[in-house]
C-alpha positions as CSV (number, residue, x, y, z in Angstrom):
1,X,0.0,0.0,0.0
2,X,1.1,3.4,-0.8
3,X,1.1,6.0,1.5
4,X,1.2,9.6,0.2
5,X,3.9,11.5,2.4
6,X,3.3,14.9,0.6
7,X,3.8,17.9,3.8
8,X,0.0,19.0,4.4
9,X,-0.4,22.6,3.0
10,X,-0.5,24.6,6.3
11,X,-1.7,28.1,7.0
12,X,2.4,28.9,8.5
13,X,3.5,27.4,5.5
14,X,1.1,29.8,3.1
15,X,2.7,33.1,4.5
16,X,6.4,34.3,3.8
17,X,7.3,36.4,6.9
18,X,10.5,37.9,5.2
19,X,7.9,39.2,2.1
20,X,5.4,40.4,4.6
21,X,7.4,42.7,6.0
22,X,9.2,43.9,3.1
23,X,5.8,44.5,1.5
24,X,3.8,45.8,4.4
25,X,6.3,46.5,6.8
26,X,5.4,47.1,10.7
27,X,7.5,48.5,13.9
28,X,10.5,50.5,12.5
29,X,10.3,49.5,9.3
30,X,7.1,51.2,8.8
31,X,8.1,55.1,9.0
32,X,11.7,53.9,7.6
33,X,9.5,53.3,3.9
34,X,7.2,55.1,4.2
35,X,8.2,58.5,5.7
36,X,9.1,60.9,2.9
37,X,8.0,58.5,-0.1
38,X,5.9,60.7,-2.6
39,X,2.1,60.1,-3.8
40,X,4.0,59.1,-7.1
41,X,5.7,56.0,-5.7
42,X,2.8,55.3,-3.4
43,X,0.3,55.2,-6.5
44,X,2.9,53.2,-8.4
45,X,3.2,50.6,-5.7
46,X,-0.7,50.3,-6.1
47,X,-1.0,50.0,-9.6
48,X,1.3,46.6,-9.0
49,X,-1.1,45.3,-6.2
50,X,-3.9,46.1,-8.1
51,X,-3.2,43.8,-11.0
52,X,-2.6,41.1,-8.8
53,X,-5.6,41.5,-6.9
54,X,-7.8,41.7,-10.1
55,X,-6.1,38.7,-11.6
56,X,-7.5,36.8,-8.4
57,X,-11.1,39.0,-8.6
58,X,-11.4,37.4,-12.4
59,X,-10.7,34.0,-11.2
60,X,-13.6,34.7,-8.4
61,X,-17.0,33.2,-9.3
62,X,-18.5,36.3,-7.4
63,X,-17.3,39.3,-9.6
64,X,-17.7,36.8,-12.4
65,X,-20.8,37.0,-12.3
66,X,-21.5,40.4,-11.0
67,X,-18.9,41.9,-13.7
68,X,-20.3,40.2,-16.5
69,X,-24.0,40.9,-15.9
70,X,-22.7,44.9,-16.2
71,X,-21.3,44.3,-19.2
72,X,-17.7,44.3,-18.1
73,X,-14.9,42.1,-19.6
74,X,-11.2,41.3,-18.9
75,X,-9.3,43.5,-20.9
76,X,-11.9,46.4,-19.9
77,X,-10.3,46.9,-16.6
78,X,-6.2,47.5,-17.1
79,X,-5.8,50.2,-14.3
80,X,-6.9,51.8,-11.3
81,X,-8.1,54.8,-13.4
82,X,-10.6,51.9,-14.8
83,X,-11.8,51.3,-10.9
84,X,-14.9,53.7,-11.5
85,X,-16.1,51.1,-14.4
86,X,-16.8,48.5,-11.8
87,X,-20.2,48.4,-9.9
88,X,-19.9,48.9,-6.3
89,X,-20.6,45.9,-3.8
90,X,-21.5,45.6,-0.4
91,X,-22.9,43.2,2.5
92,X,-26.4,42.5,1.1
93,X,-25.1,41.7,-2.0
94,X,-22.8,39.4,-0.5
95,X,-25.5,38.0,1.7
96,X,-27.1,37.0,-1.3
97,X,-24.7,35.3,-2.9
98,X,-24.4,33.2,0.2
99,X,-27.9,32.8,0.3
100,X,-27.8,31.5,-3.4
101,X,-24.5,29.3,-3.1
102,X,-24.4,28.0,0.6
103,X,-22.8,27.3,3.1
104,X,-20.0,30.0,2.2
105,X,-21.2,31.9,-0.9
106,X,-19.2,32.2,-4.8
107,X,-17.2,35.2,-2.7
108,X,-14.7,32.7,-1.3
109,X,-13.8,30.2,-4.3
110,X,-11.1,30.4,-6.6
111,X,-11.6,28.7,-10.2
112,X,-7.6,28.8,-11.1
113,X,-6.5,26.8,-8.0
114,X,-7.4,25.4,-4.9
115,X,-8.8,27.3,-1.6
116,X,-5.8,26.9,0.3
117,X,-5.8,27.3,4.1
118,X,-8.1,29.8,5.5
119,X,-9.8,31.8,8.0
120,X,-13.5,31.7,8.9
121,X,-15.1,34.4,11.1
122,X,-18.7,35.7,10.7
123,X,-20.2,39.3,11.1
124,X,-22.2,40.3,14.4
125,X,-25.7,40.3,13.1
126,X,-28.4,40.0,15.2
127,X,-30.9,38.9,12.9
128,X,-30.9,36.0,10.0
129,X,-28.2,34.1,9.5
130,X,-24.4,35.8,9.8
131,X,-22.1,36.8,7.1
132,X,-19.2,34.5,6.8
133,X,-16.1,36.2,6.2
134,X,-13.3,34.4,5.1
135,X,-9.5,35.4,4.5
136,X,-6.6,33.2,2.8
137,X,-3.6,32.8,4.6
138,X,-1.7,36.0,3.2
139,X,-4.8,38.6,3.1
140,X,-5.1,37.3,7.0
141,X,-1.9,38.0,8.0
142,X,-1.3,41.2,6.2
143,X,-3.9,42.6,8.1
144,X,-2.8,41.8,11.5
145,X,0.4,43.1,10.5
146,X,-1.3,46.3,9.7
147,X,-3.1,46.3,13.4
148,X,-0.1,45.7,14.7
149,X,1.8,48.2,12.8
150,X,-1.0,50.7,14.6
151,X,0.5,49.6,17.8
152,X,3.6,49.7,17.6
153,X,3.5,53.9,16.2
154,X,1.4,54.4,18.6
155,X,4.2,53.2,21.2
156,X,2.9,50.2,22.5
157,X,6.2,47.8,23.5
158,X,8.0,45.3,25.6
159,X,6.7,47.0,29.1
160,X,3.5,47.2,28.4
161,X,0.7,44.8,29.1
162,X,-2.2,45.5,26.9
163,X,-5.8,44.5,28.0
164,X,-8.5,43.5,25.2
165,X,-12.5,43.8,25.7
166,X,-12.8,42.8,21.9
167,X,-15.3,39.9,21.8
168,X,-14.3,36.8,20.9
169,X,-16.5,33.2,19.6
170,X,-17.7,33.8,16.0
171,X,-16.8,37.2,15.2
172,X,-13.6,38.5,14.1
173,X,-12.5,41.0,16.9
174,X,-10.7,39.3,19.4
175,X,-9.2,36.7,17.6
176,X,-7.7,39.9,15.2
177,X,-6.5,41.3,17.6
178,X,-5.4,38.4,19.9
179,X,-3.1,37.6,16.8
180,X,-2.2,41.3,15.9
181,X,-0.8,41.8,19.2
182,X,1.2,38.6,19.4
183,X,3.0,38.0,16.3
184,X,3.5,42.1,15.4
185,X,4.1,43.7,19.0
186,X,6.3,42.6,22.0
187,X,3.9,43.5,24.2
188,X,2.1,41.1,26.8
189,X,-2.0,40.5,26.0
190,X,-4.8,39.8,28.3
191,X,-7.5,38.9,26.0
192,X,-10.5,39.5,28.3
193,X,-13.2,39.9,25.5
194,X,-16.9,41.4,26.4
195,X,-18.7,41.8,29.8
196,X,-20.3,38.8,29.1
197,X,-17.2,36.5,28.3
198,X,-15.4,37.9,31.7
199,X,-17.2,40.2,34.1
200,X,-16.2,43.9,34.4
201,X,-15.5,43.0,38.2
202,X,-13.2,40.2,37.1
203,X,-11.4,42.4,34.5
204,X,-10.9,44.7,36.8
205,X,-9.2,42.7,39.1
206,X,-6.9,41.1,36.6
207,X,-5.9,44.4,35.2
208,X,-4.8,45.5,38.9
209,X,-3.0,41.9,39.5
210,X,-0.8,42.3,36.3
211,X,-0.6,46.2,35.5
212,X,-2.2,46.4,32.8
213,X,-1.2,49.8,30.9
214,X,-2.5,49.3,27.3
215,X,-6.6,49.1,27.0
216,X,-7.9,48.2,23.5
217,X,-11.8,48.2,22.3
218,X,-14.4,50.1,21.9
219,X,-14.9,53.2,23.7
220,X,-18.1,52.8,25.2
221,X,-17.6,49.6,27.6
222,X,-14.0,51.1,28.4
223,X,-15.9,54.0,29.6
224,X,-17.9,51.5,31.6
225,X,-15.0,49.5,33.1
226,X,-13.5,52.9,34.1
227,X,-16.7,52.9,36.6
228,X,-17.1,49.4,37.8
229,X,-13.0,50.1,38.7
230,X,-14.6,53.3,40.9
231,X,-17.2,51.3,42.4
232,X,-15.0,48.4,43.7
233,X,-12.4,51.3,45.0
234,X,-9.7,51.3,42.3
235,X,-8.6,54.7,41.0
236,X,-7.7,54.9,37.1
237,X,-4.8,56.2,37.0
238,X,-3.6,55.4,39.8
239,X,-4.2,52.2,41.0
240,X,-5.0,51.3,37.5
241,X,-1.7,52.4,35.7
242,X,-2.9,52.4,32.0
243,X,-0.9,55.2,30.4
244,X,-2.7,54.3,26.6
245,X,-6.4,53.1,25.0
246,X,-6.3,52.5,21.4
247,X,-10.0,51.8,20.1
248,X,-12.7,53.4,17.6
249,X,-13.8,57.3,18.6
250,X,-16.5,58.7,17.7
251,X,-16.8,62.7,17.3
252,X,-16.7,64.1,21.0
253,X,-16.1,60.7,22.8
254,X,-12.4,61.4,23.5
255,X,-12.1,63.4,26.0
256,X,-14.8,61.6,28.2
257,X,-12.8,58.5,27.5
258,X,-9.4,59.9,28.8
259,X,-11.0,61.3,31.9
260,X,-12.5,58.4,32.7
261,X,-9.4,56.6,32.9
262,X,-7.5,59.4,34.6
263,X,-5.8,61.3,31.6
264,X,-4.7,58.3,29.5
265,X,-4.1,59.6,25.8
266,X,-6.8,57.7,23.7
267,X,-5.8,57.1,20.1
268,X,-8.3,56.1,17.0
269,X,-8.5,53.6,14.4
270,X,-10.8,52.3,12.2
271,X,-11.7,49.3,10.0
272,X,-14.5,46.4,9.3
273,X,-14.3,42.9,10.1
274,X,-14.7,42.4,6.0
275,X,-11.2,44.5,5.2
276,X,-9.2,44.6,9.1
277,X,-7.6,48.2,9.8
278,X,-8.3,50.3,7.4
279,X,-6.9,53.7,9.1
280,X,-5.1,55.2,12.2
281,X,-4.2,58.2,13.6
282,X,-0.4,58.6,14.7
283,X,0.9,60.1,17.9
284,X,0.2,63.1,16.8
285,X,-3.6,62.7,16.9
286,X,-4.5,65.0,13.5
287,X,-6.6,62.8,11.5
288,X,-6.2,58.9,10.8
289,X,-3.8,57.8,7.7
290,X,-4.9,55.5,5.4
291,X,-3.6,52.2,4.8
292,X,-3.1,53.0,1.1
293,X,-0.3,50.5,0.5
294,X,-2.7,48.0,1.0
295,X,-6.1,49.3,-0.1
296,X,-7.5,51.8,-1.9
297,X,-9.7,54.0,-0.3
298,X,-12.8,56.1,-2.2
299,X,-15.4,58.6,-0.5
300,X,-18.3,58.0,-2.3
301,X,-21.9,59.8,-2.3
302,X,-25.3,58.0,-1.8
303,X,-25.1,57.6,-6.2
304,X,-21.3,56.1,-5.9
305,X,-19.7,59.2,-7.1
306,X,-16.7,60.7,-5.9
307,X,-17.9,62.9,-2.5
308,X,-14.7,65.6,-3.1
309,X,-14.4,67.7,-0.1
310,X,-17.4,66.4,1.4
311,X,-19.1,63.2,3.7
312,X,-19.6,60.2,1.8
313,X,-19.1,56.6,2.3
314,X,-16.2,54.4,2.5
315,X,-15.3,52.3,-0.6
316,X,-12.8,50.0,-0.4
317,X,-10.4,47.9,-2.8
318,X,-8.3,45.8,-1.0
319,X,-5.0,45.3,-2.3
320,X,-3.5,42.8,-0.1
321,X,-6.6,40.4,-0.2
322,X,-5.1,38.6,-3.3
323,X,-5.2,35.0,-2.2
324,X,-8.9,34.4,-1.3
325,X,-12.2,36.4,-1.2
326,X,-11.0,39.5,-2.6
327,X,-13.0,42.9,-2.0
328,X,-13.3,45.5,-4.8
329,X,-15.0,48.5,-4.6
330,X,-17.0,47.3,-1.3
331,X,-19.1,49.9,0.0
332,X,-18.7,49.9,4.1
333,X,-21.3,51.7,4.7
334,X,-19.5,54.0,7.3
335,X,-19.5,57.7,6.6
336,X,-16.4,59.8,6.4
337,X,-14.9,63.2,5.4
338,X,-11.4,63.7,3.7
339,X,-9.0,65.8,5.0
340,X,-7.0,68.1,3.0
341,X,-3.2,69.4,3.7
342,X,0.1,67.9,4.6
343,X,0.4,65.7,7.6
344,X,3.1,66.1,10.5
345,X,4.3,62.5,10.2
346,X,5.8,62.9,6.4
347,X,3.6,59.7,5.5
348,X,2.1,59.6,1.6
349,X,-1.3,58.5,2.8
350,X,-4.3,60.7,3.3
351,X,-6.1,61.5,5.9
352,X,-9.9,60.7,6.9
353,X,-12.0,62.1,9.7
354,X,-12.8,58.8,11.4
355,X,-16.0,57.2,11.1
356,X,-19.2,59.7,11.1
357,X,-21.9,57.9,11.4
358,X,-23.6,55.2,8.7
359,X,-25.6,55.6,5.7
360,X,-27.4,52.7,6.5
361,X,-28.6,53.2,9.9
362,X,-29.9,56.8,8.9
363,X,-33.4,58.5,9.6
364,X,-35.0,60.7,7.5
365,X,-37.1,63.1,9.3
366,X,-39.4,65.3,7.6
367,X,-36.9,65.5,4.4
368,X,-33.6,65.9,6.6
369,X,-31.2,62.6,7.3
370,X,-29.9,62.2,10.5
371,X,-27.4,59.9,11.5
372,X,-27.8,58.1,15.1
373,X,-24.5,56.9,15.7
374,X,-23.4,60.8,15.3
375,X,-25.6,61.9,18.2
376,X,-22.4,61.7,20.6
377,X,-20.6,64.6,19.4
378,X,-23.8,66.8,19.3
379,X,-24.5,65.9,23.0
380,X,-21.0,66.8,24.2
381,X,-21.6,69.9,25.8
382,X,-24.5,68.9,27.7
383,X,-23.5,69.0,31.6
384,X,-22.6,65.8,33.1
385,X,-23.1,63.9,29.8
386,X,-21.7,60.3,30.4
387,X,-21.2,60.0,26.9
388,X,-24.2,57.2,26.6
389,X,-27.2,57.8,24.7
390,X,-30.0,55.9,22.3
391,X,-32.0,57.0,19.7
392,X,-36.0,56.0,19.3
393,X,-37.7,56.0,16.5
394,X,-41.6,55.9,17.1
395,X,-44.7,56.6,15.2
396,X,-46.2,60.1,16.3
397,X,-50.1,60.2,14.6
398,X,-49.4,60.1,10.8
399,X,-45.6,61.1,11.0
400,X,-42.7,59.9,12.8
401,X,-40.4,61.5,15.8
402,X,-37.5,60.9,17.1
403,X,-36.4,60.7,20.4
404,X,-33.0,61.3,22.1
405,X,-32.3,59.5,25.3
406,X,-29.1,60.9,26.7
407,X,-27.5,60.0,30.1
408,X,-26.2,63.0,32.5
409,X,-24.8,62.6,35.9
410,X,-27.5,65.0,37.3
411,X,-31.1,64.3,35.3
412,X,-32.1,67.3,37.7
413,X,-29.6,70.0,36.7
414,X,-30.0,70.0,33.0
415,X,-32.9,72.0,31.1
416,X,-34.3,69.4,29.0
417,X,-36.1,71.6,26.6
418,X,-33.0,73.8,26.8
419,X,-31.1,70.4,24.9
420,X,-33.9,69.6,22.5
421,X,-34.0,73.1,21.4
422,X,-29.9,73.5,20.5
423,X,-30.5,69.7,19.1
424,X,-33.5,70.6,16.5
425,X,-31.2,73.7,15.8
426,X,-28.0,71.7,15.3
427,X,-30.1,69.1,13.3
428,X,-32.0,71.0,11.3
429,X,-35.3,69.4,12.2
430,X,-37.4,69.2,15.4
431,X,-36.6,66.3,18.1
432,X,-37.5,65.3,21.3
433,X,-35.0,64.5,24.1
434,X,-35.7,62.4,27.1
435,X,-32.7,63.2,30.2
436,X,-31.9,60.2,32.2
437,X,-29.6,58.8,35.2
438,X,-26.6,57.0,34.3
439,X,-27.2,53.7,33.5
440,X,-31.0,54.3,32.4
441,X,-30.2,53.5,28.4
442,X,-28.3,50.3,29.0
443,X,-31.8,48.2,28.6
444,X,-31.9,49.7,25.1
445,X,-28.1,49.9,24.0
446,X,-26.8,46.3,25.5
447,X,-23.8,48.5,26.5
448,X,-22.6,46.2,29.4
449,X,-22.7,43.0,27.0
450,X,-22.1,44.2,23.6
451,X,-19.0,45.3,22.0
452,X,-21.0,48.1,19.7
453,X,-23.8,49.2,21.6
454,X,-27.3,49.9,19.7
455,X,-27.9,53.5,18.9
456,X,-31.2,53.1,16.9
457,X,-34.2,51.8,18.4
458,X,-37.1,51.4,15.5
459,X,-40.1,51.4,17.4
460,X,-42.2,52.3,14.3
């Protein structure tokens, strides 16, 4: 009997770590290729990845399809000046592809060459079935690279111990970072995940038995965890050394964030679990650079046109993805502004606003859109504003209102109508606000369990 002794084809095996950080280099190789390179160079350098990327797109049953029912052929698409010829994607029309060629959809086979190892993770949907999301070996690991080439700028190192509350089972979150933080930092992780996975008590504790002085996540249960420290007697700052919290800002939720925990510097970055980081600001906190040496990045109005100067959403090719499940032009969703101007760090990327709100989770009122998730920086100045809030959306006889529910240390000592009136102003269209005690939205946002609390309640 023959027995075949062929070495299994292994997920270590499928990346090249002396290529991967030659072509997307982290720690001090980073600044050292990209600081002072010119647009030129940069756009030449994507012009290469995006012929590669395409030649796996074409062998991708997915834009196969979707390509060819627009009319689109190979040799129609020879440049990234051709980019604005191909239809934009985004989840639902992946969702439907699942739907039509289960379990993992046409997004996530090659017709050249076998799979290969790979990554499965899903999206954290609360309704229907979840997105899978898949990554080959290389488009994996070029993305934690990237995350962890956010850490290490941003100074995080050999004495630090960095505490996670990104959640972990199906989703992608803590398992990215988990491996970001590993393989592409020297720092120590404690991978604590959500409320739910370990209590805010418990994580509390462990950051004060190991010294934790790196938090990452999202800004709204860090906020929370700076609280349940108070309550059980520990004093960020103090007896909670963290020094640095790198997570996802929203306008006006830094500051509260960095008081919370006793003045540590909080730092922004942004991406999707479809494309991993997409952006980060540097230490010097003006803006967040683009990952443009491996995606390309387009601000796109509601009719997929170039947004110029103005908010749009983000549309992203991803260069790197070139193994498996590629992404081209896929429409996040997330809003954004360019910014114009030079940047202090030399870098040939450009800069975005962070993440303004979504286009999908929008309410029109009376002929005006209003974003939810945006409601955070409007309600900054409000006294004693914890920084939580919700949004409800109700039927009101034969039109609709919307109501604000915004947590303040002291419901007593703020006007409410005083609020609703700068609101309606700032807005442009006539809400209601509804002042409550800390903790009196966490029924409706799922803040102590979730990793993104809900901001839009439809109650129609």
């Amino acid at each position: 009997m023959s027995r075949d002794t062929a070495p299994i084809p292994t997920y270590a095996a499928a990346v090249d770590q002396e290529r991967l950080q030659q072509e997307y280099p982290w720690g001090p190789g980073f600044l050292h290729t990209y600081q002072g390179m010119s647009r030129t160079t940069l756009e030449d350098l994507q012009q290469q990845r995006f012929t590669t990327v395409m030649d796996c797109a074409w062998a991708t049953p997915f834009y196969q399809r979707i390509w060819g029912e627009a009319g689109i052929s190979k040799g129609d698409i020879n440049s990234l000046t051709d980019l604005q010829r191909l239809p934009v994607i985004d989840k639902n029309m992946i969702l439907a592809d699942v739907a039509a060629h289960p379990p993992f959809g046409s997004l996530a086979t090659r017709t050249d060459r076998p799979r290969g190892p790979a990554v499965l993770q899903t999206t954290s949907g609360t309704t229907g079935n979840p997105q899978p999301v898949i990554w080959g070996a290389w488009g994996r690991e070029v993305q934690n690279a990237l995350l962890g080439r956010i850490y290490g700028w941003l100074g995080v190192g050999a004495d630090d111990v960095a505490h996670s509350v990104y959640g972990h089972g199906l989703v992608n979150g803590g398992h990215y970072v988990r491996e970001s933080v590993t393989r592409y930092t020297n720092a120590m992780l404690l991978s604590a995940g959500t409320g739910i996975e370990t209590r805010s008590e418990r994580q509390i504790a462990v950051m004060h038995q190991f010294g934790a002085t790196v938090l990452l996540g999202f800004a709204d249960y860090l906020r929370k965890l700076a609280d349940t420290a108070r309550d059980v007697g520990l004093e960020p700052g103090t007896d909670l050394p963290v020094r640095m919290i790198i997570g996802h800002l929203l306008a006006g939720g830094r500051e509260p964030l960095e008081q919370a925990w006793g003045g540590a510097k909080a730092y922004n970055w942004y991406g999707v679990a479809d494309t991993g980081a997409l952006a980060s600001e540097g230490p010097e906190r003006d803006g967040l650079h683009l990952w443009e040496d491996a995606n390309v990045v387009e601000v796109l109005d509601d009719d997929d046109k170039d947004a110029g100067n103005g908010v749009g959403n983000i549309v992203v090719t991803c260069l790197a993805k070139d193994d498996l499940a590629p992404l081209i032009r896929f429409n996040t969703h997330d809003l954004t502004q360019l910014r114009s101007g030079s940047n202090a760090a030399g870098l040939p990327f450009r800069r975005i606003d962070g993440l303004l709100g979504r286009s999908d989770n929008m309410v029109k009122l009376k002929g005006i859109n209003v974003y939810p998730s945006a409601m955070g920086a409007l309600l900054a100045n409000v006294p004693g504003f914890t920084g939580e809030f919700v949004c409800r959306w109700e039927k009101s006889g034969h039109g609709e209102r919307l109501t604000i529910m915004c947590e303040v240390q002291k419901p007593e000592a703020v006007d409410a109508q005083q609020v609703q009136s700068m609101m309606s102003d700032r807005l442009g269209v006539g809400i209601e606000i509804d002042i409550v005690a800390p903790g009196g939205t966490a029924s409706l946002t799922g803040v102590h369990e979730r990793q993104k609390p809900v901001r839009l309640v439809d109650q129609r």
